[in-house]
N, C-alpha and C positions, 0 to 999 in steps of 0.2 A: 092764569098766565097764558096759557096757549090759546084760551078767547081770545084776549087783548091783541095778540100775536096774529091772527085770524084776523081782527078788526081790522089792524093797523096794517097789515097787508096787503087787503085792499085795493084802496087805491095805487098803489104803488104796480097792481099787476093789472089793473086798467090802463092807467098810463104806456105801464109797457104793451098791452095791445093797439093803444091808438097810433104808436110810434111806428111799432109793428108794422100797421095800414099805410099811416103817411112812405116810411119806409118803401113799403110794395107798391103801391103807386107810383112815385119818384122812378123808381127802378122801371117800372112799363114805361112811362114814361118818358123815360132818356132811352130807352130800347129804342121806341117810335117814332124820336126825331131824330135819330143815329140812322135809323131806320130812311127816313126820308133823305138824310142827307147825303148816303151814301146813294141814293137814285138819284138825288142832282149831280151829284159827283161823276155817274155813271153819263146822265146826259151829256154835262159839258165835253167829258172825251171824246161822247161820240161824235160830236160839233168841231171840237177843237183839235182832237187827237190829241199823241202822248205829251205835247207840250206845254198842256194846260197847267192855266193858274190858279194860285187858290182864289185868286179876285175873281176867275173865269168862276170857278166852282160854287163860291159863294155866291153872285150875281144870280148863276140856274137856281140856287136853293133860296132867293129872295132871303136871304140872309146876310148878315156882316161876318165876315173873318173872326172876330174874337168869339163871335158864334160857333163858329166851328172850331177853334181851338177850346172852346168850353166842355164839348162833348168829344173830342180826338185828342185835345191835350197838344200836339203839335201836327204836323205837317205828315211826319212820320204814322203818326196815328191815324189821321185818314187813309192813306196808302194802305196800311195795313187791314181796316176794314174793308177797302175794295177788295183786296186778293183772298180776303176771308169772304165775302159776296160769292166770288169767280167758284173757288174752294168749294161753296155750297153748292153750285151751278153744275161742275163737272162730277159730283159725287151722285148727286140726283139723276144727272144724266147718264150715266151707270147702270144704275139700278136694275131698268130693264137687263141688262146683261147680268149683272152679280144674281139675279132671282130666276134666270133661265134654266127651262127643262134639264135634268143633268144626262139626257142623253144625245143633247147637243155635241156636238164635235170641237177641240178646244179650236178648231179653224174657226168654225162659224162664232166662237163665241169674240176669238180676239176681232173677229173683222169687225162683229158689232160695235165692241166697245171703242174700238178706233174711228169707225165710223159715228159714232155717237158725240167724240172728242173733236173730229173736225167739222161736225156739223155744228160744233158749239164757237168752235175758233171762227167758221165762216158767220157765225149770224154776227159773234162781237169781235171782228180784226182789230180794232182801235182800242179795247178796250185791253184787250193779251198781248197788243205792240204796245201797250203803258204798260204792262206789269213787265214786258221785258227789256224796256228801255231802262225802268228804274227800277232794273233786276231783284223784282219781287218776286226771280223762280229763283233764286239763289239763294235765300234765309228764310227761317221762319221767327218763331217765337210770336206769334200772335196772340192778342188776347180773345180774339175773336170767332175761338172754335178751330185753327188752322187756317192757312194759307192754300192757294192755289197750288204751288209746289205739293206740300204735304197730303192735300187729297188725291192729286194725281198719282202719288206714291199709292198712297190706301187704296186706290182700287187696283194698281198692277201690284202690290203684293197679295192681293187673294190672288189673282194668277199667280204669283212665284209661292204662296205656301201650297197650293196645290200640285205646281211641279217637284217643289221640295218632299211633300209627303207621299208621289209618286216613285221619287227615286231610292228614299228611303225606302219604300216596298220593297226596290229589287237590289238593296243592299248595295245603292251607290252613293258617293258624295255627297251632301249636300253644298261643298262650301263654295261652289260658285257660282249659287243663286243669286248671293246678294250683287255680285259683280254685274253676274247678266241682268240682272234688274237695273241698276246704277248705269249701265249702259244703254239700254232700251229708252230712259227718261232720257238722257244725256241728247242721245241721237235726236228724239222726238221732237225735243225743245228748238234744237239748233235747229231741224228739219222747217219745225213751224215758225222760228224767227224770219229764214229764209225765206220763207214763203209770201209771210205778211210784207218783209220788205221790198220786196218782188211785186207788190201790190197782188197778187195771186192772179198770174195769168193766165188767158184762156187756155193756153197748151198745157197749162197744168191743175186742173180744174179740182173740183173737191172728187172726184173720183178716181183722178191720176195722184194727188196726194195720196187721199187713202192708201192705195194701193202701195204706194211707195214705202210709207209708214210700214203697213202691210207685212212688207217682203223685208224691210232693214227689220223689224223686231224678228222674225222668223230666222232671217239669218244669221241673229247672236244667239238665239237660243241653238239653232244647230250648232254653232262653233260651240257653246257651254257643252253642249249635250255631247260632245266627242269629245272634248276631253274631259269626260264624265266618263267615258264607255261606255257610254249608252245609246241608243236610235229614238227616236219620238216620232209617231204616226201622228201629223195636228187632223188628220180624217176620222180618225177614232176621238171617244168621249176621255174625262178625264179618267171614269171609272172603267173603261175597258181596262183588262190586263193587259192587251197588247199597244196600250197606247204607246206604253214606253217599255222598252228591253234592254238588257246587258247587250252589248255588239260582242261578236263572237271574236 
């Protein structure tokens, strides 16, 4: 019996390998013209800016509309892939920062990363004035790894658990990290909405933003950090002890 059982098996676990394959394939496969469409997608914005159509969109990807509803499902789901593109874009762009010497200074590390964020908004203006037009910093639920929104969080919350496990050290607060972080995004956004609709003018150039950016995050963290009773030195590392103290 347990031959026949063995026999008759078989094919039945062949099958389920060929399916398997066809399966995996299929799946690369709609990866890599998801993959492509979402660079037409990209171009036409940056042709058309945030008012583009999906006839615009489809035309750049030399495709028809129910093409692209085939692989997004609707309207919504392309959208959604782009801000999950951006998402990828600004978390890469990071990276140099997140993987920096830890005897850097938390100044020089926020300035990178802020500077890392506006050099990414100045290369694609058109493309973050479409996600903010069709407030794709305001929700998530993608299926596509996260949104723009949610990775811009992920990288300022390794700064906020690092402040957080800072003040734990000296036996303060934590609970107004989350705020001061909720604040920082809050600011930034509106800061770089401003900017973009302003066409970014020369008196406020990717330097003068920076900076601005700069000095608004610095300055909610000092207002957290007092009423924390605590002081923060951003010239010291996160691991100095004296980066952060009880205020006497």
């Amino acid at each position: 019996m347990s031959i026949v059982r063995r026999i008759s098996s078989g094919p039945h676990q062949v099958q389920g390998r060929v399916l398997d394959a066809r399966n995996t394939r299929w799946n690369e496969h709609r990866a890599t013209v998801r993959a492509e469409l979402v660079d037409a997608a990209f171009r036409a914005i940056e042709h058309f800016g945030a008012s583009v159509s999906m006839d615009e969109i489809a035309a750049e990807a030399g495709a028809s509309k129910p093409k692209l509803y085939r692989y997004f499902s609707d309207k919504a789901g392309l959208y959604s892939a782009i801000a999950a593109r951006v998402g990828s874009m600004i978390w890469h762009s990071a990276q140099s920062v997140l993987m920096v010497d830890a005897d850097a200074s938390v100044e020089q590390m926020m300035r990178s990363g802020i500077n890392a964020y506006v050099a990414l908004v100045n290369t694609h203006p058109r493309i973050f004035q479409f996600l903010m037009v069709h407030q794709m910093f305001q929700y998530s639920s993608f299926d596509d790894g996260g949104g723009a929104a949610e990775q811009l969080q992920r990288v300022m919350t390794v700064f906020a658990d690092r402040f957080a496990t800072s003040l734990k050290g000296v036996g303060a607060s934590e609970t107004l990290v989350p705020m001061a972080l909720a604040s920082i995004l809050g600011s930034g956004l509106s800061s770089t909405k401003w900017w973009l609709e302003v066409g970014r003018p020369a008196d406020v150039n990717t330097e003068t933003f920076s900076s601005h950016l700069e000095e608004t995050t610095w300055g909610i963290i000092y207002g957290a950090a007092r009423a924390s009773g605590v002081i923060v030195d951003r010239a010291r590392s996160f691991d100095d002890p004296e980066f952060l103290v009880r205020a006497h």
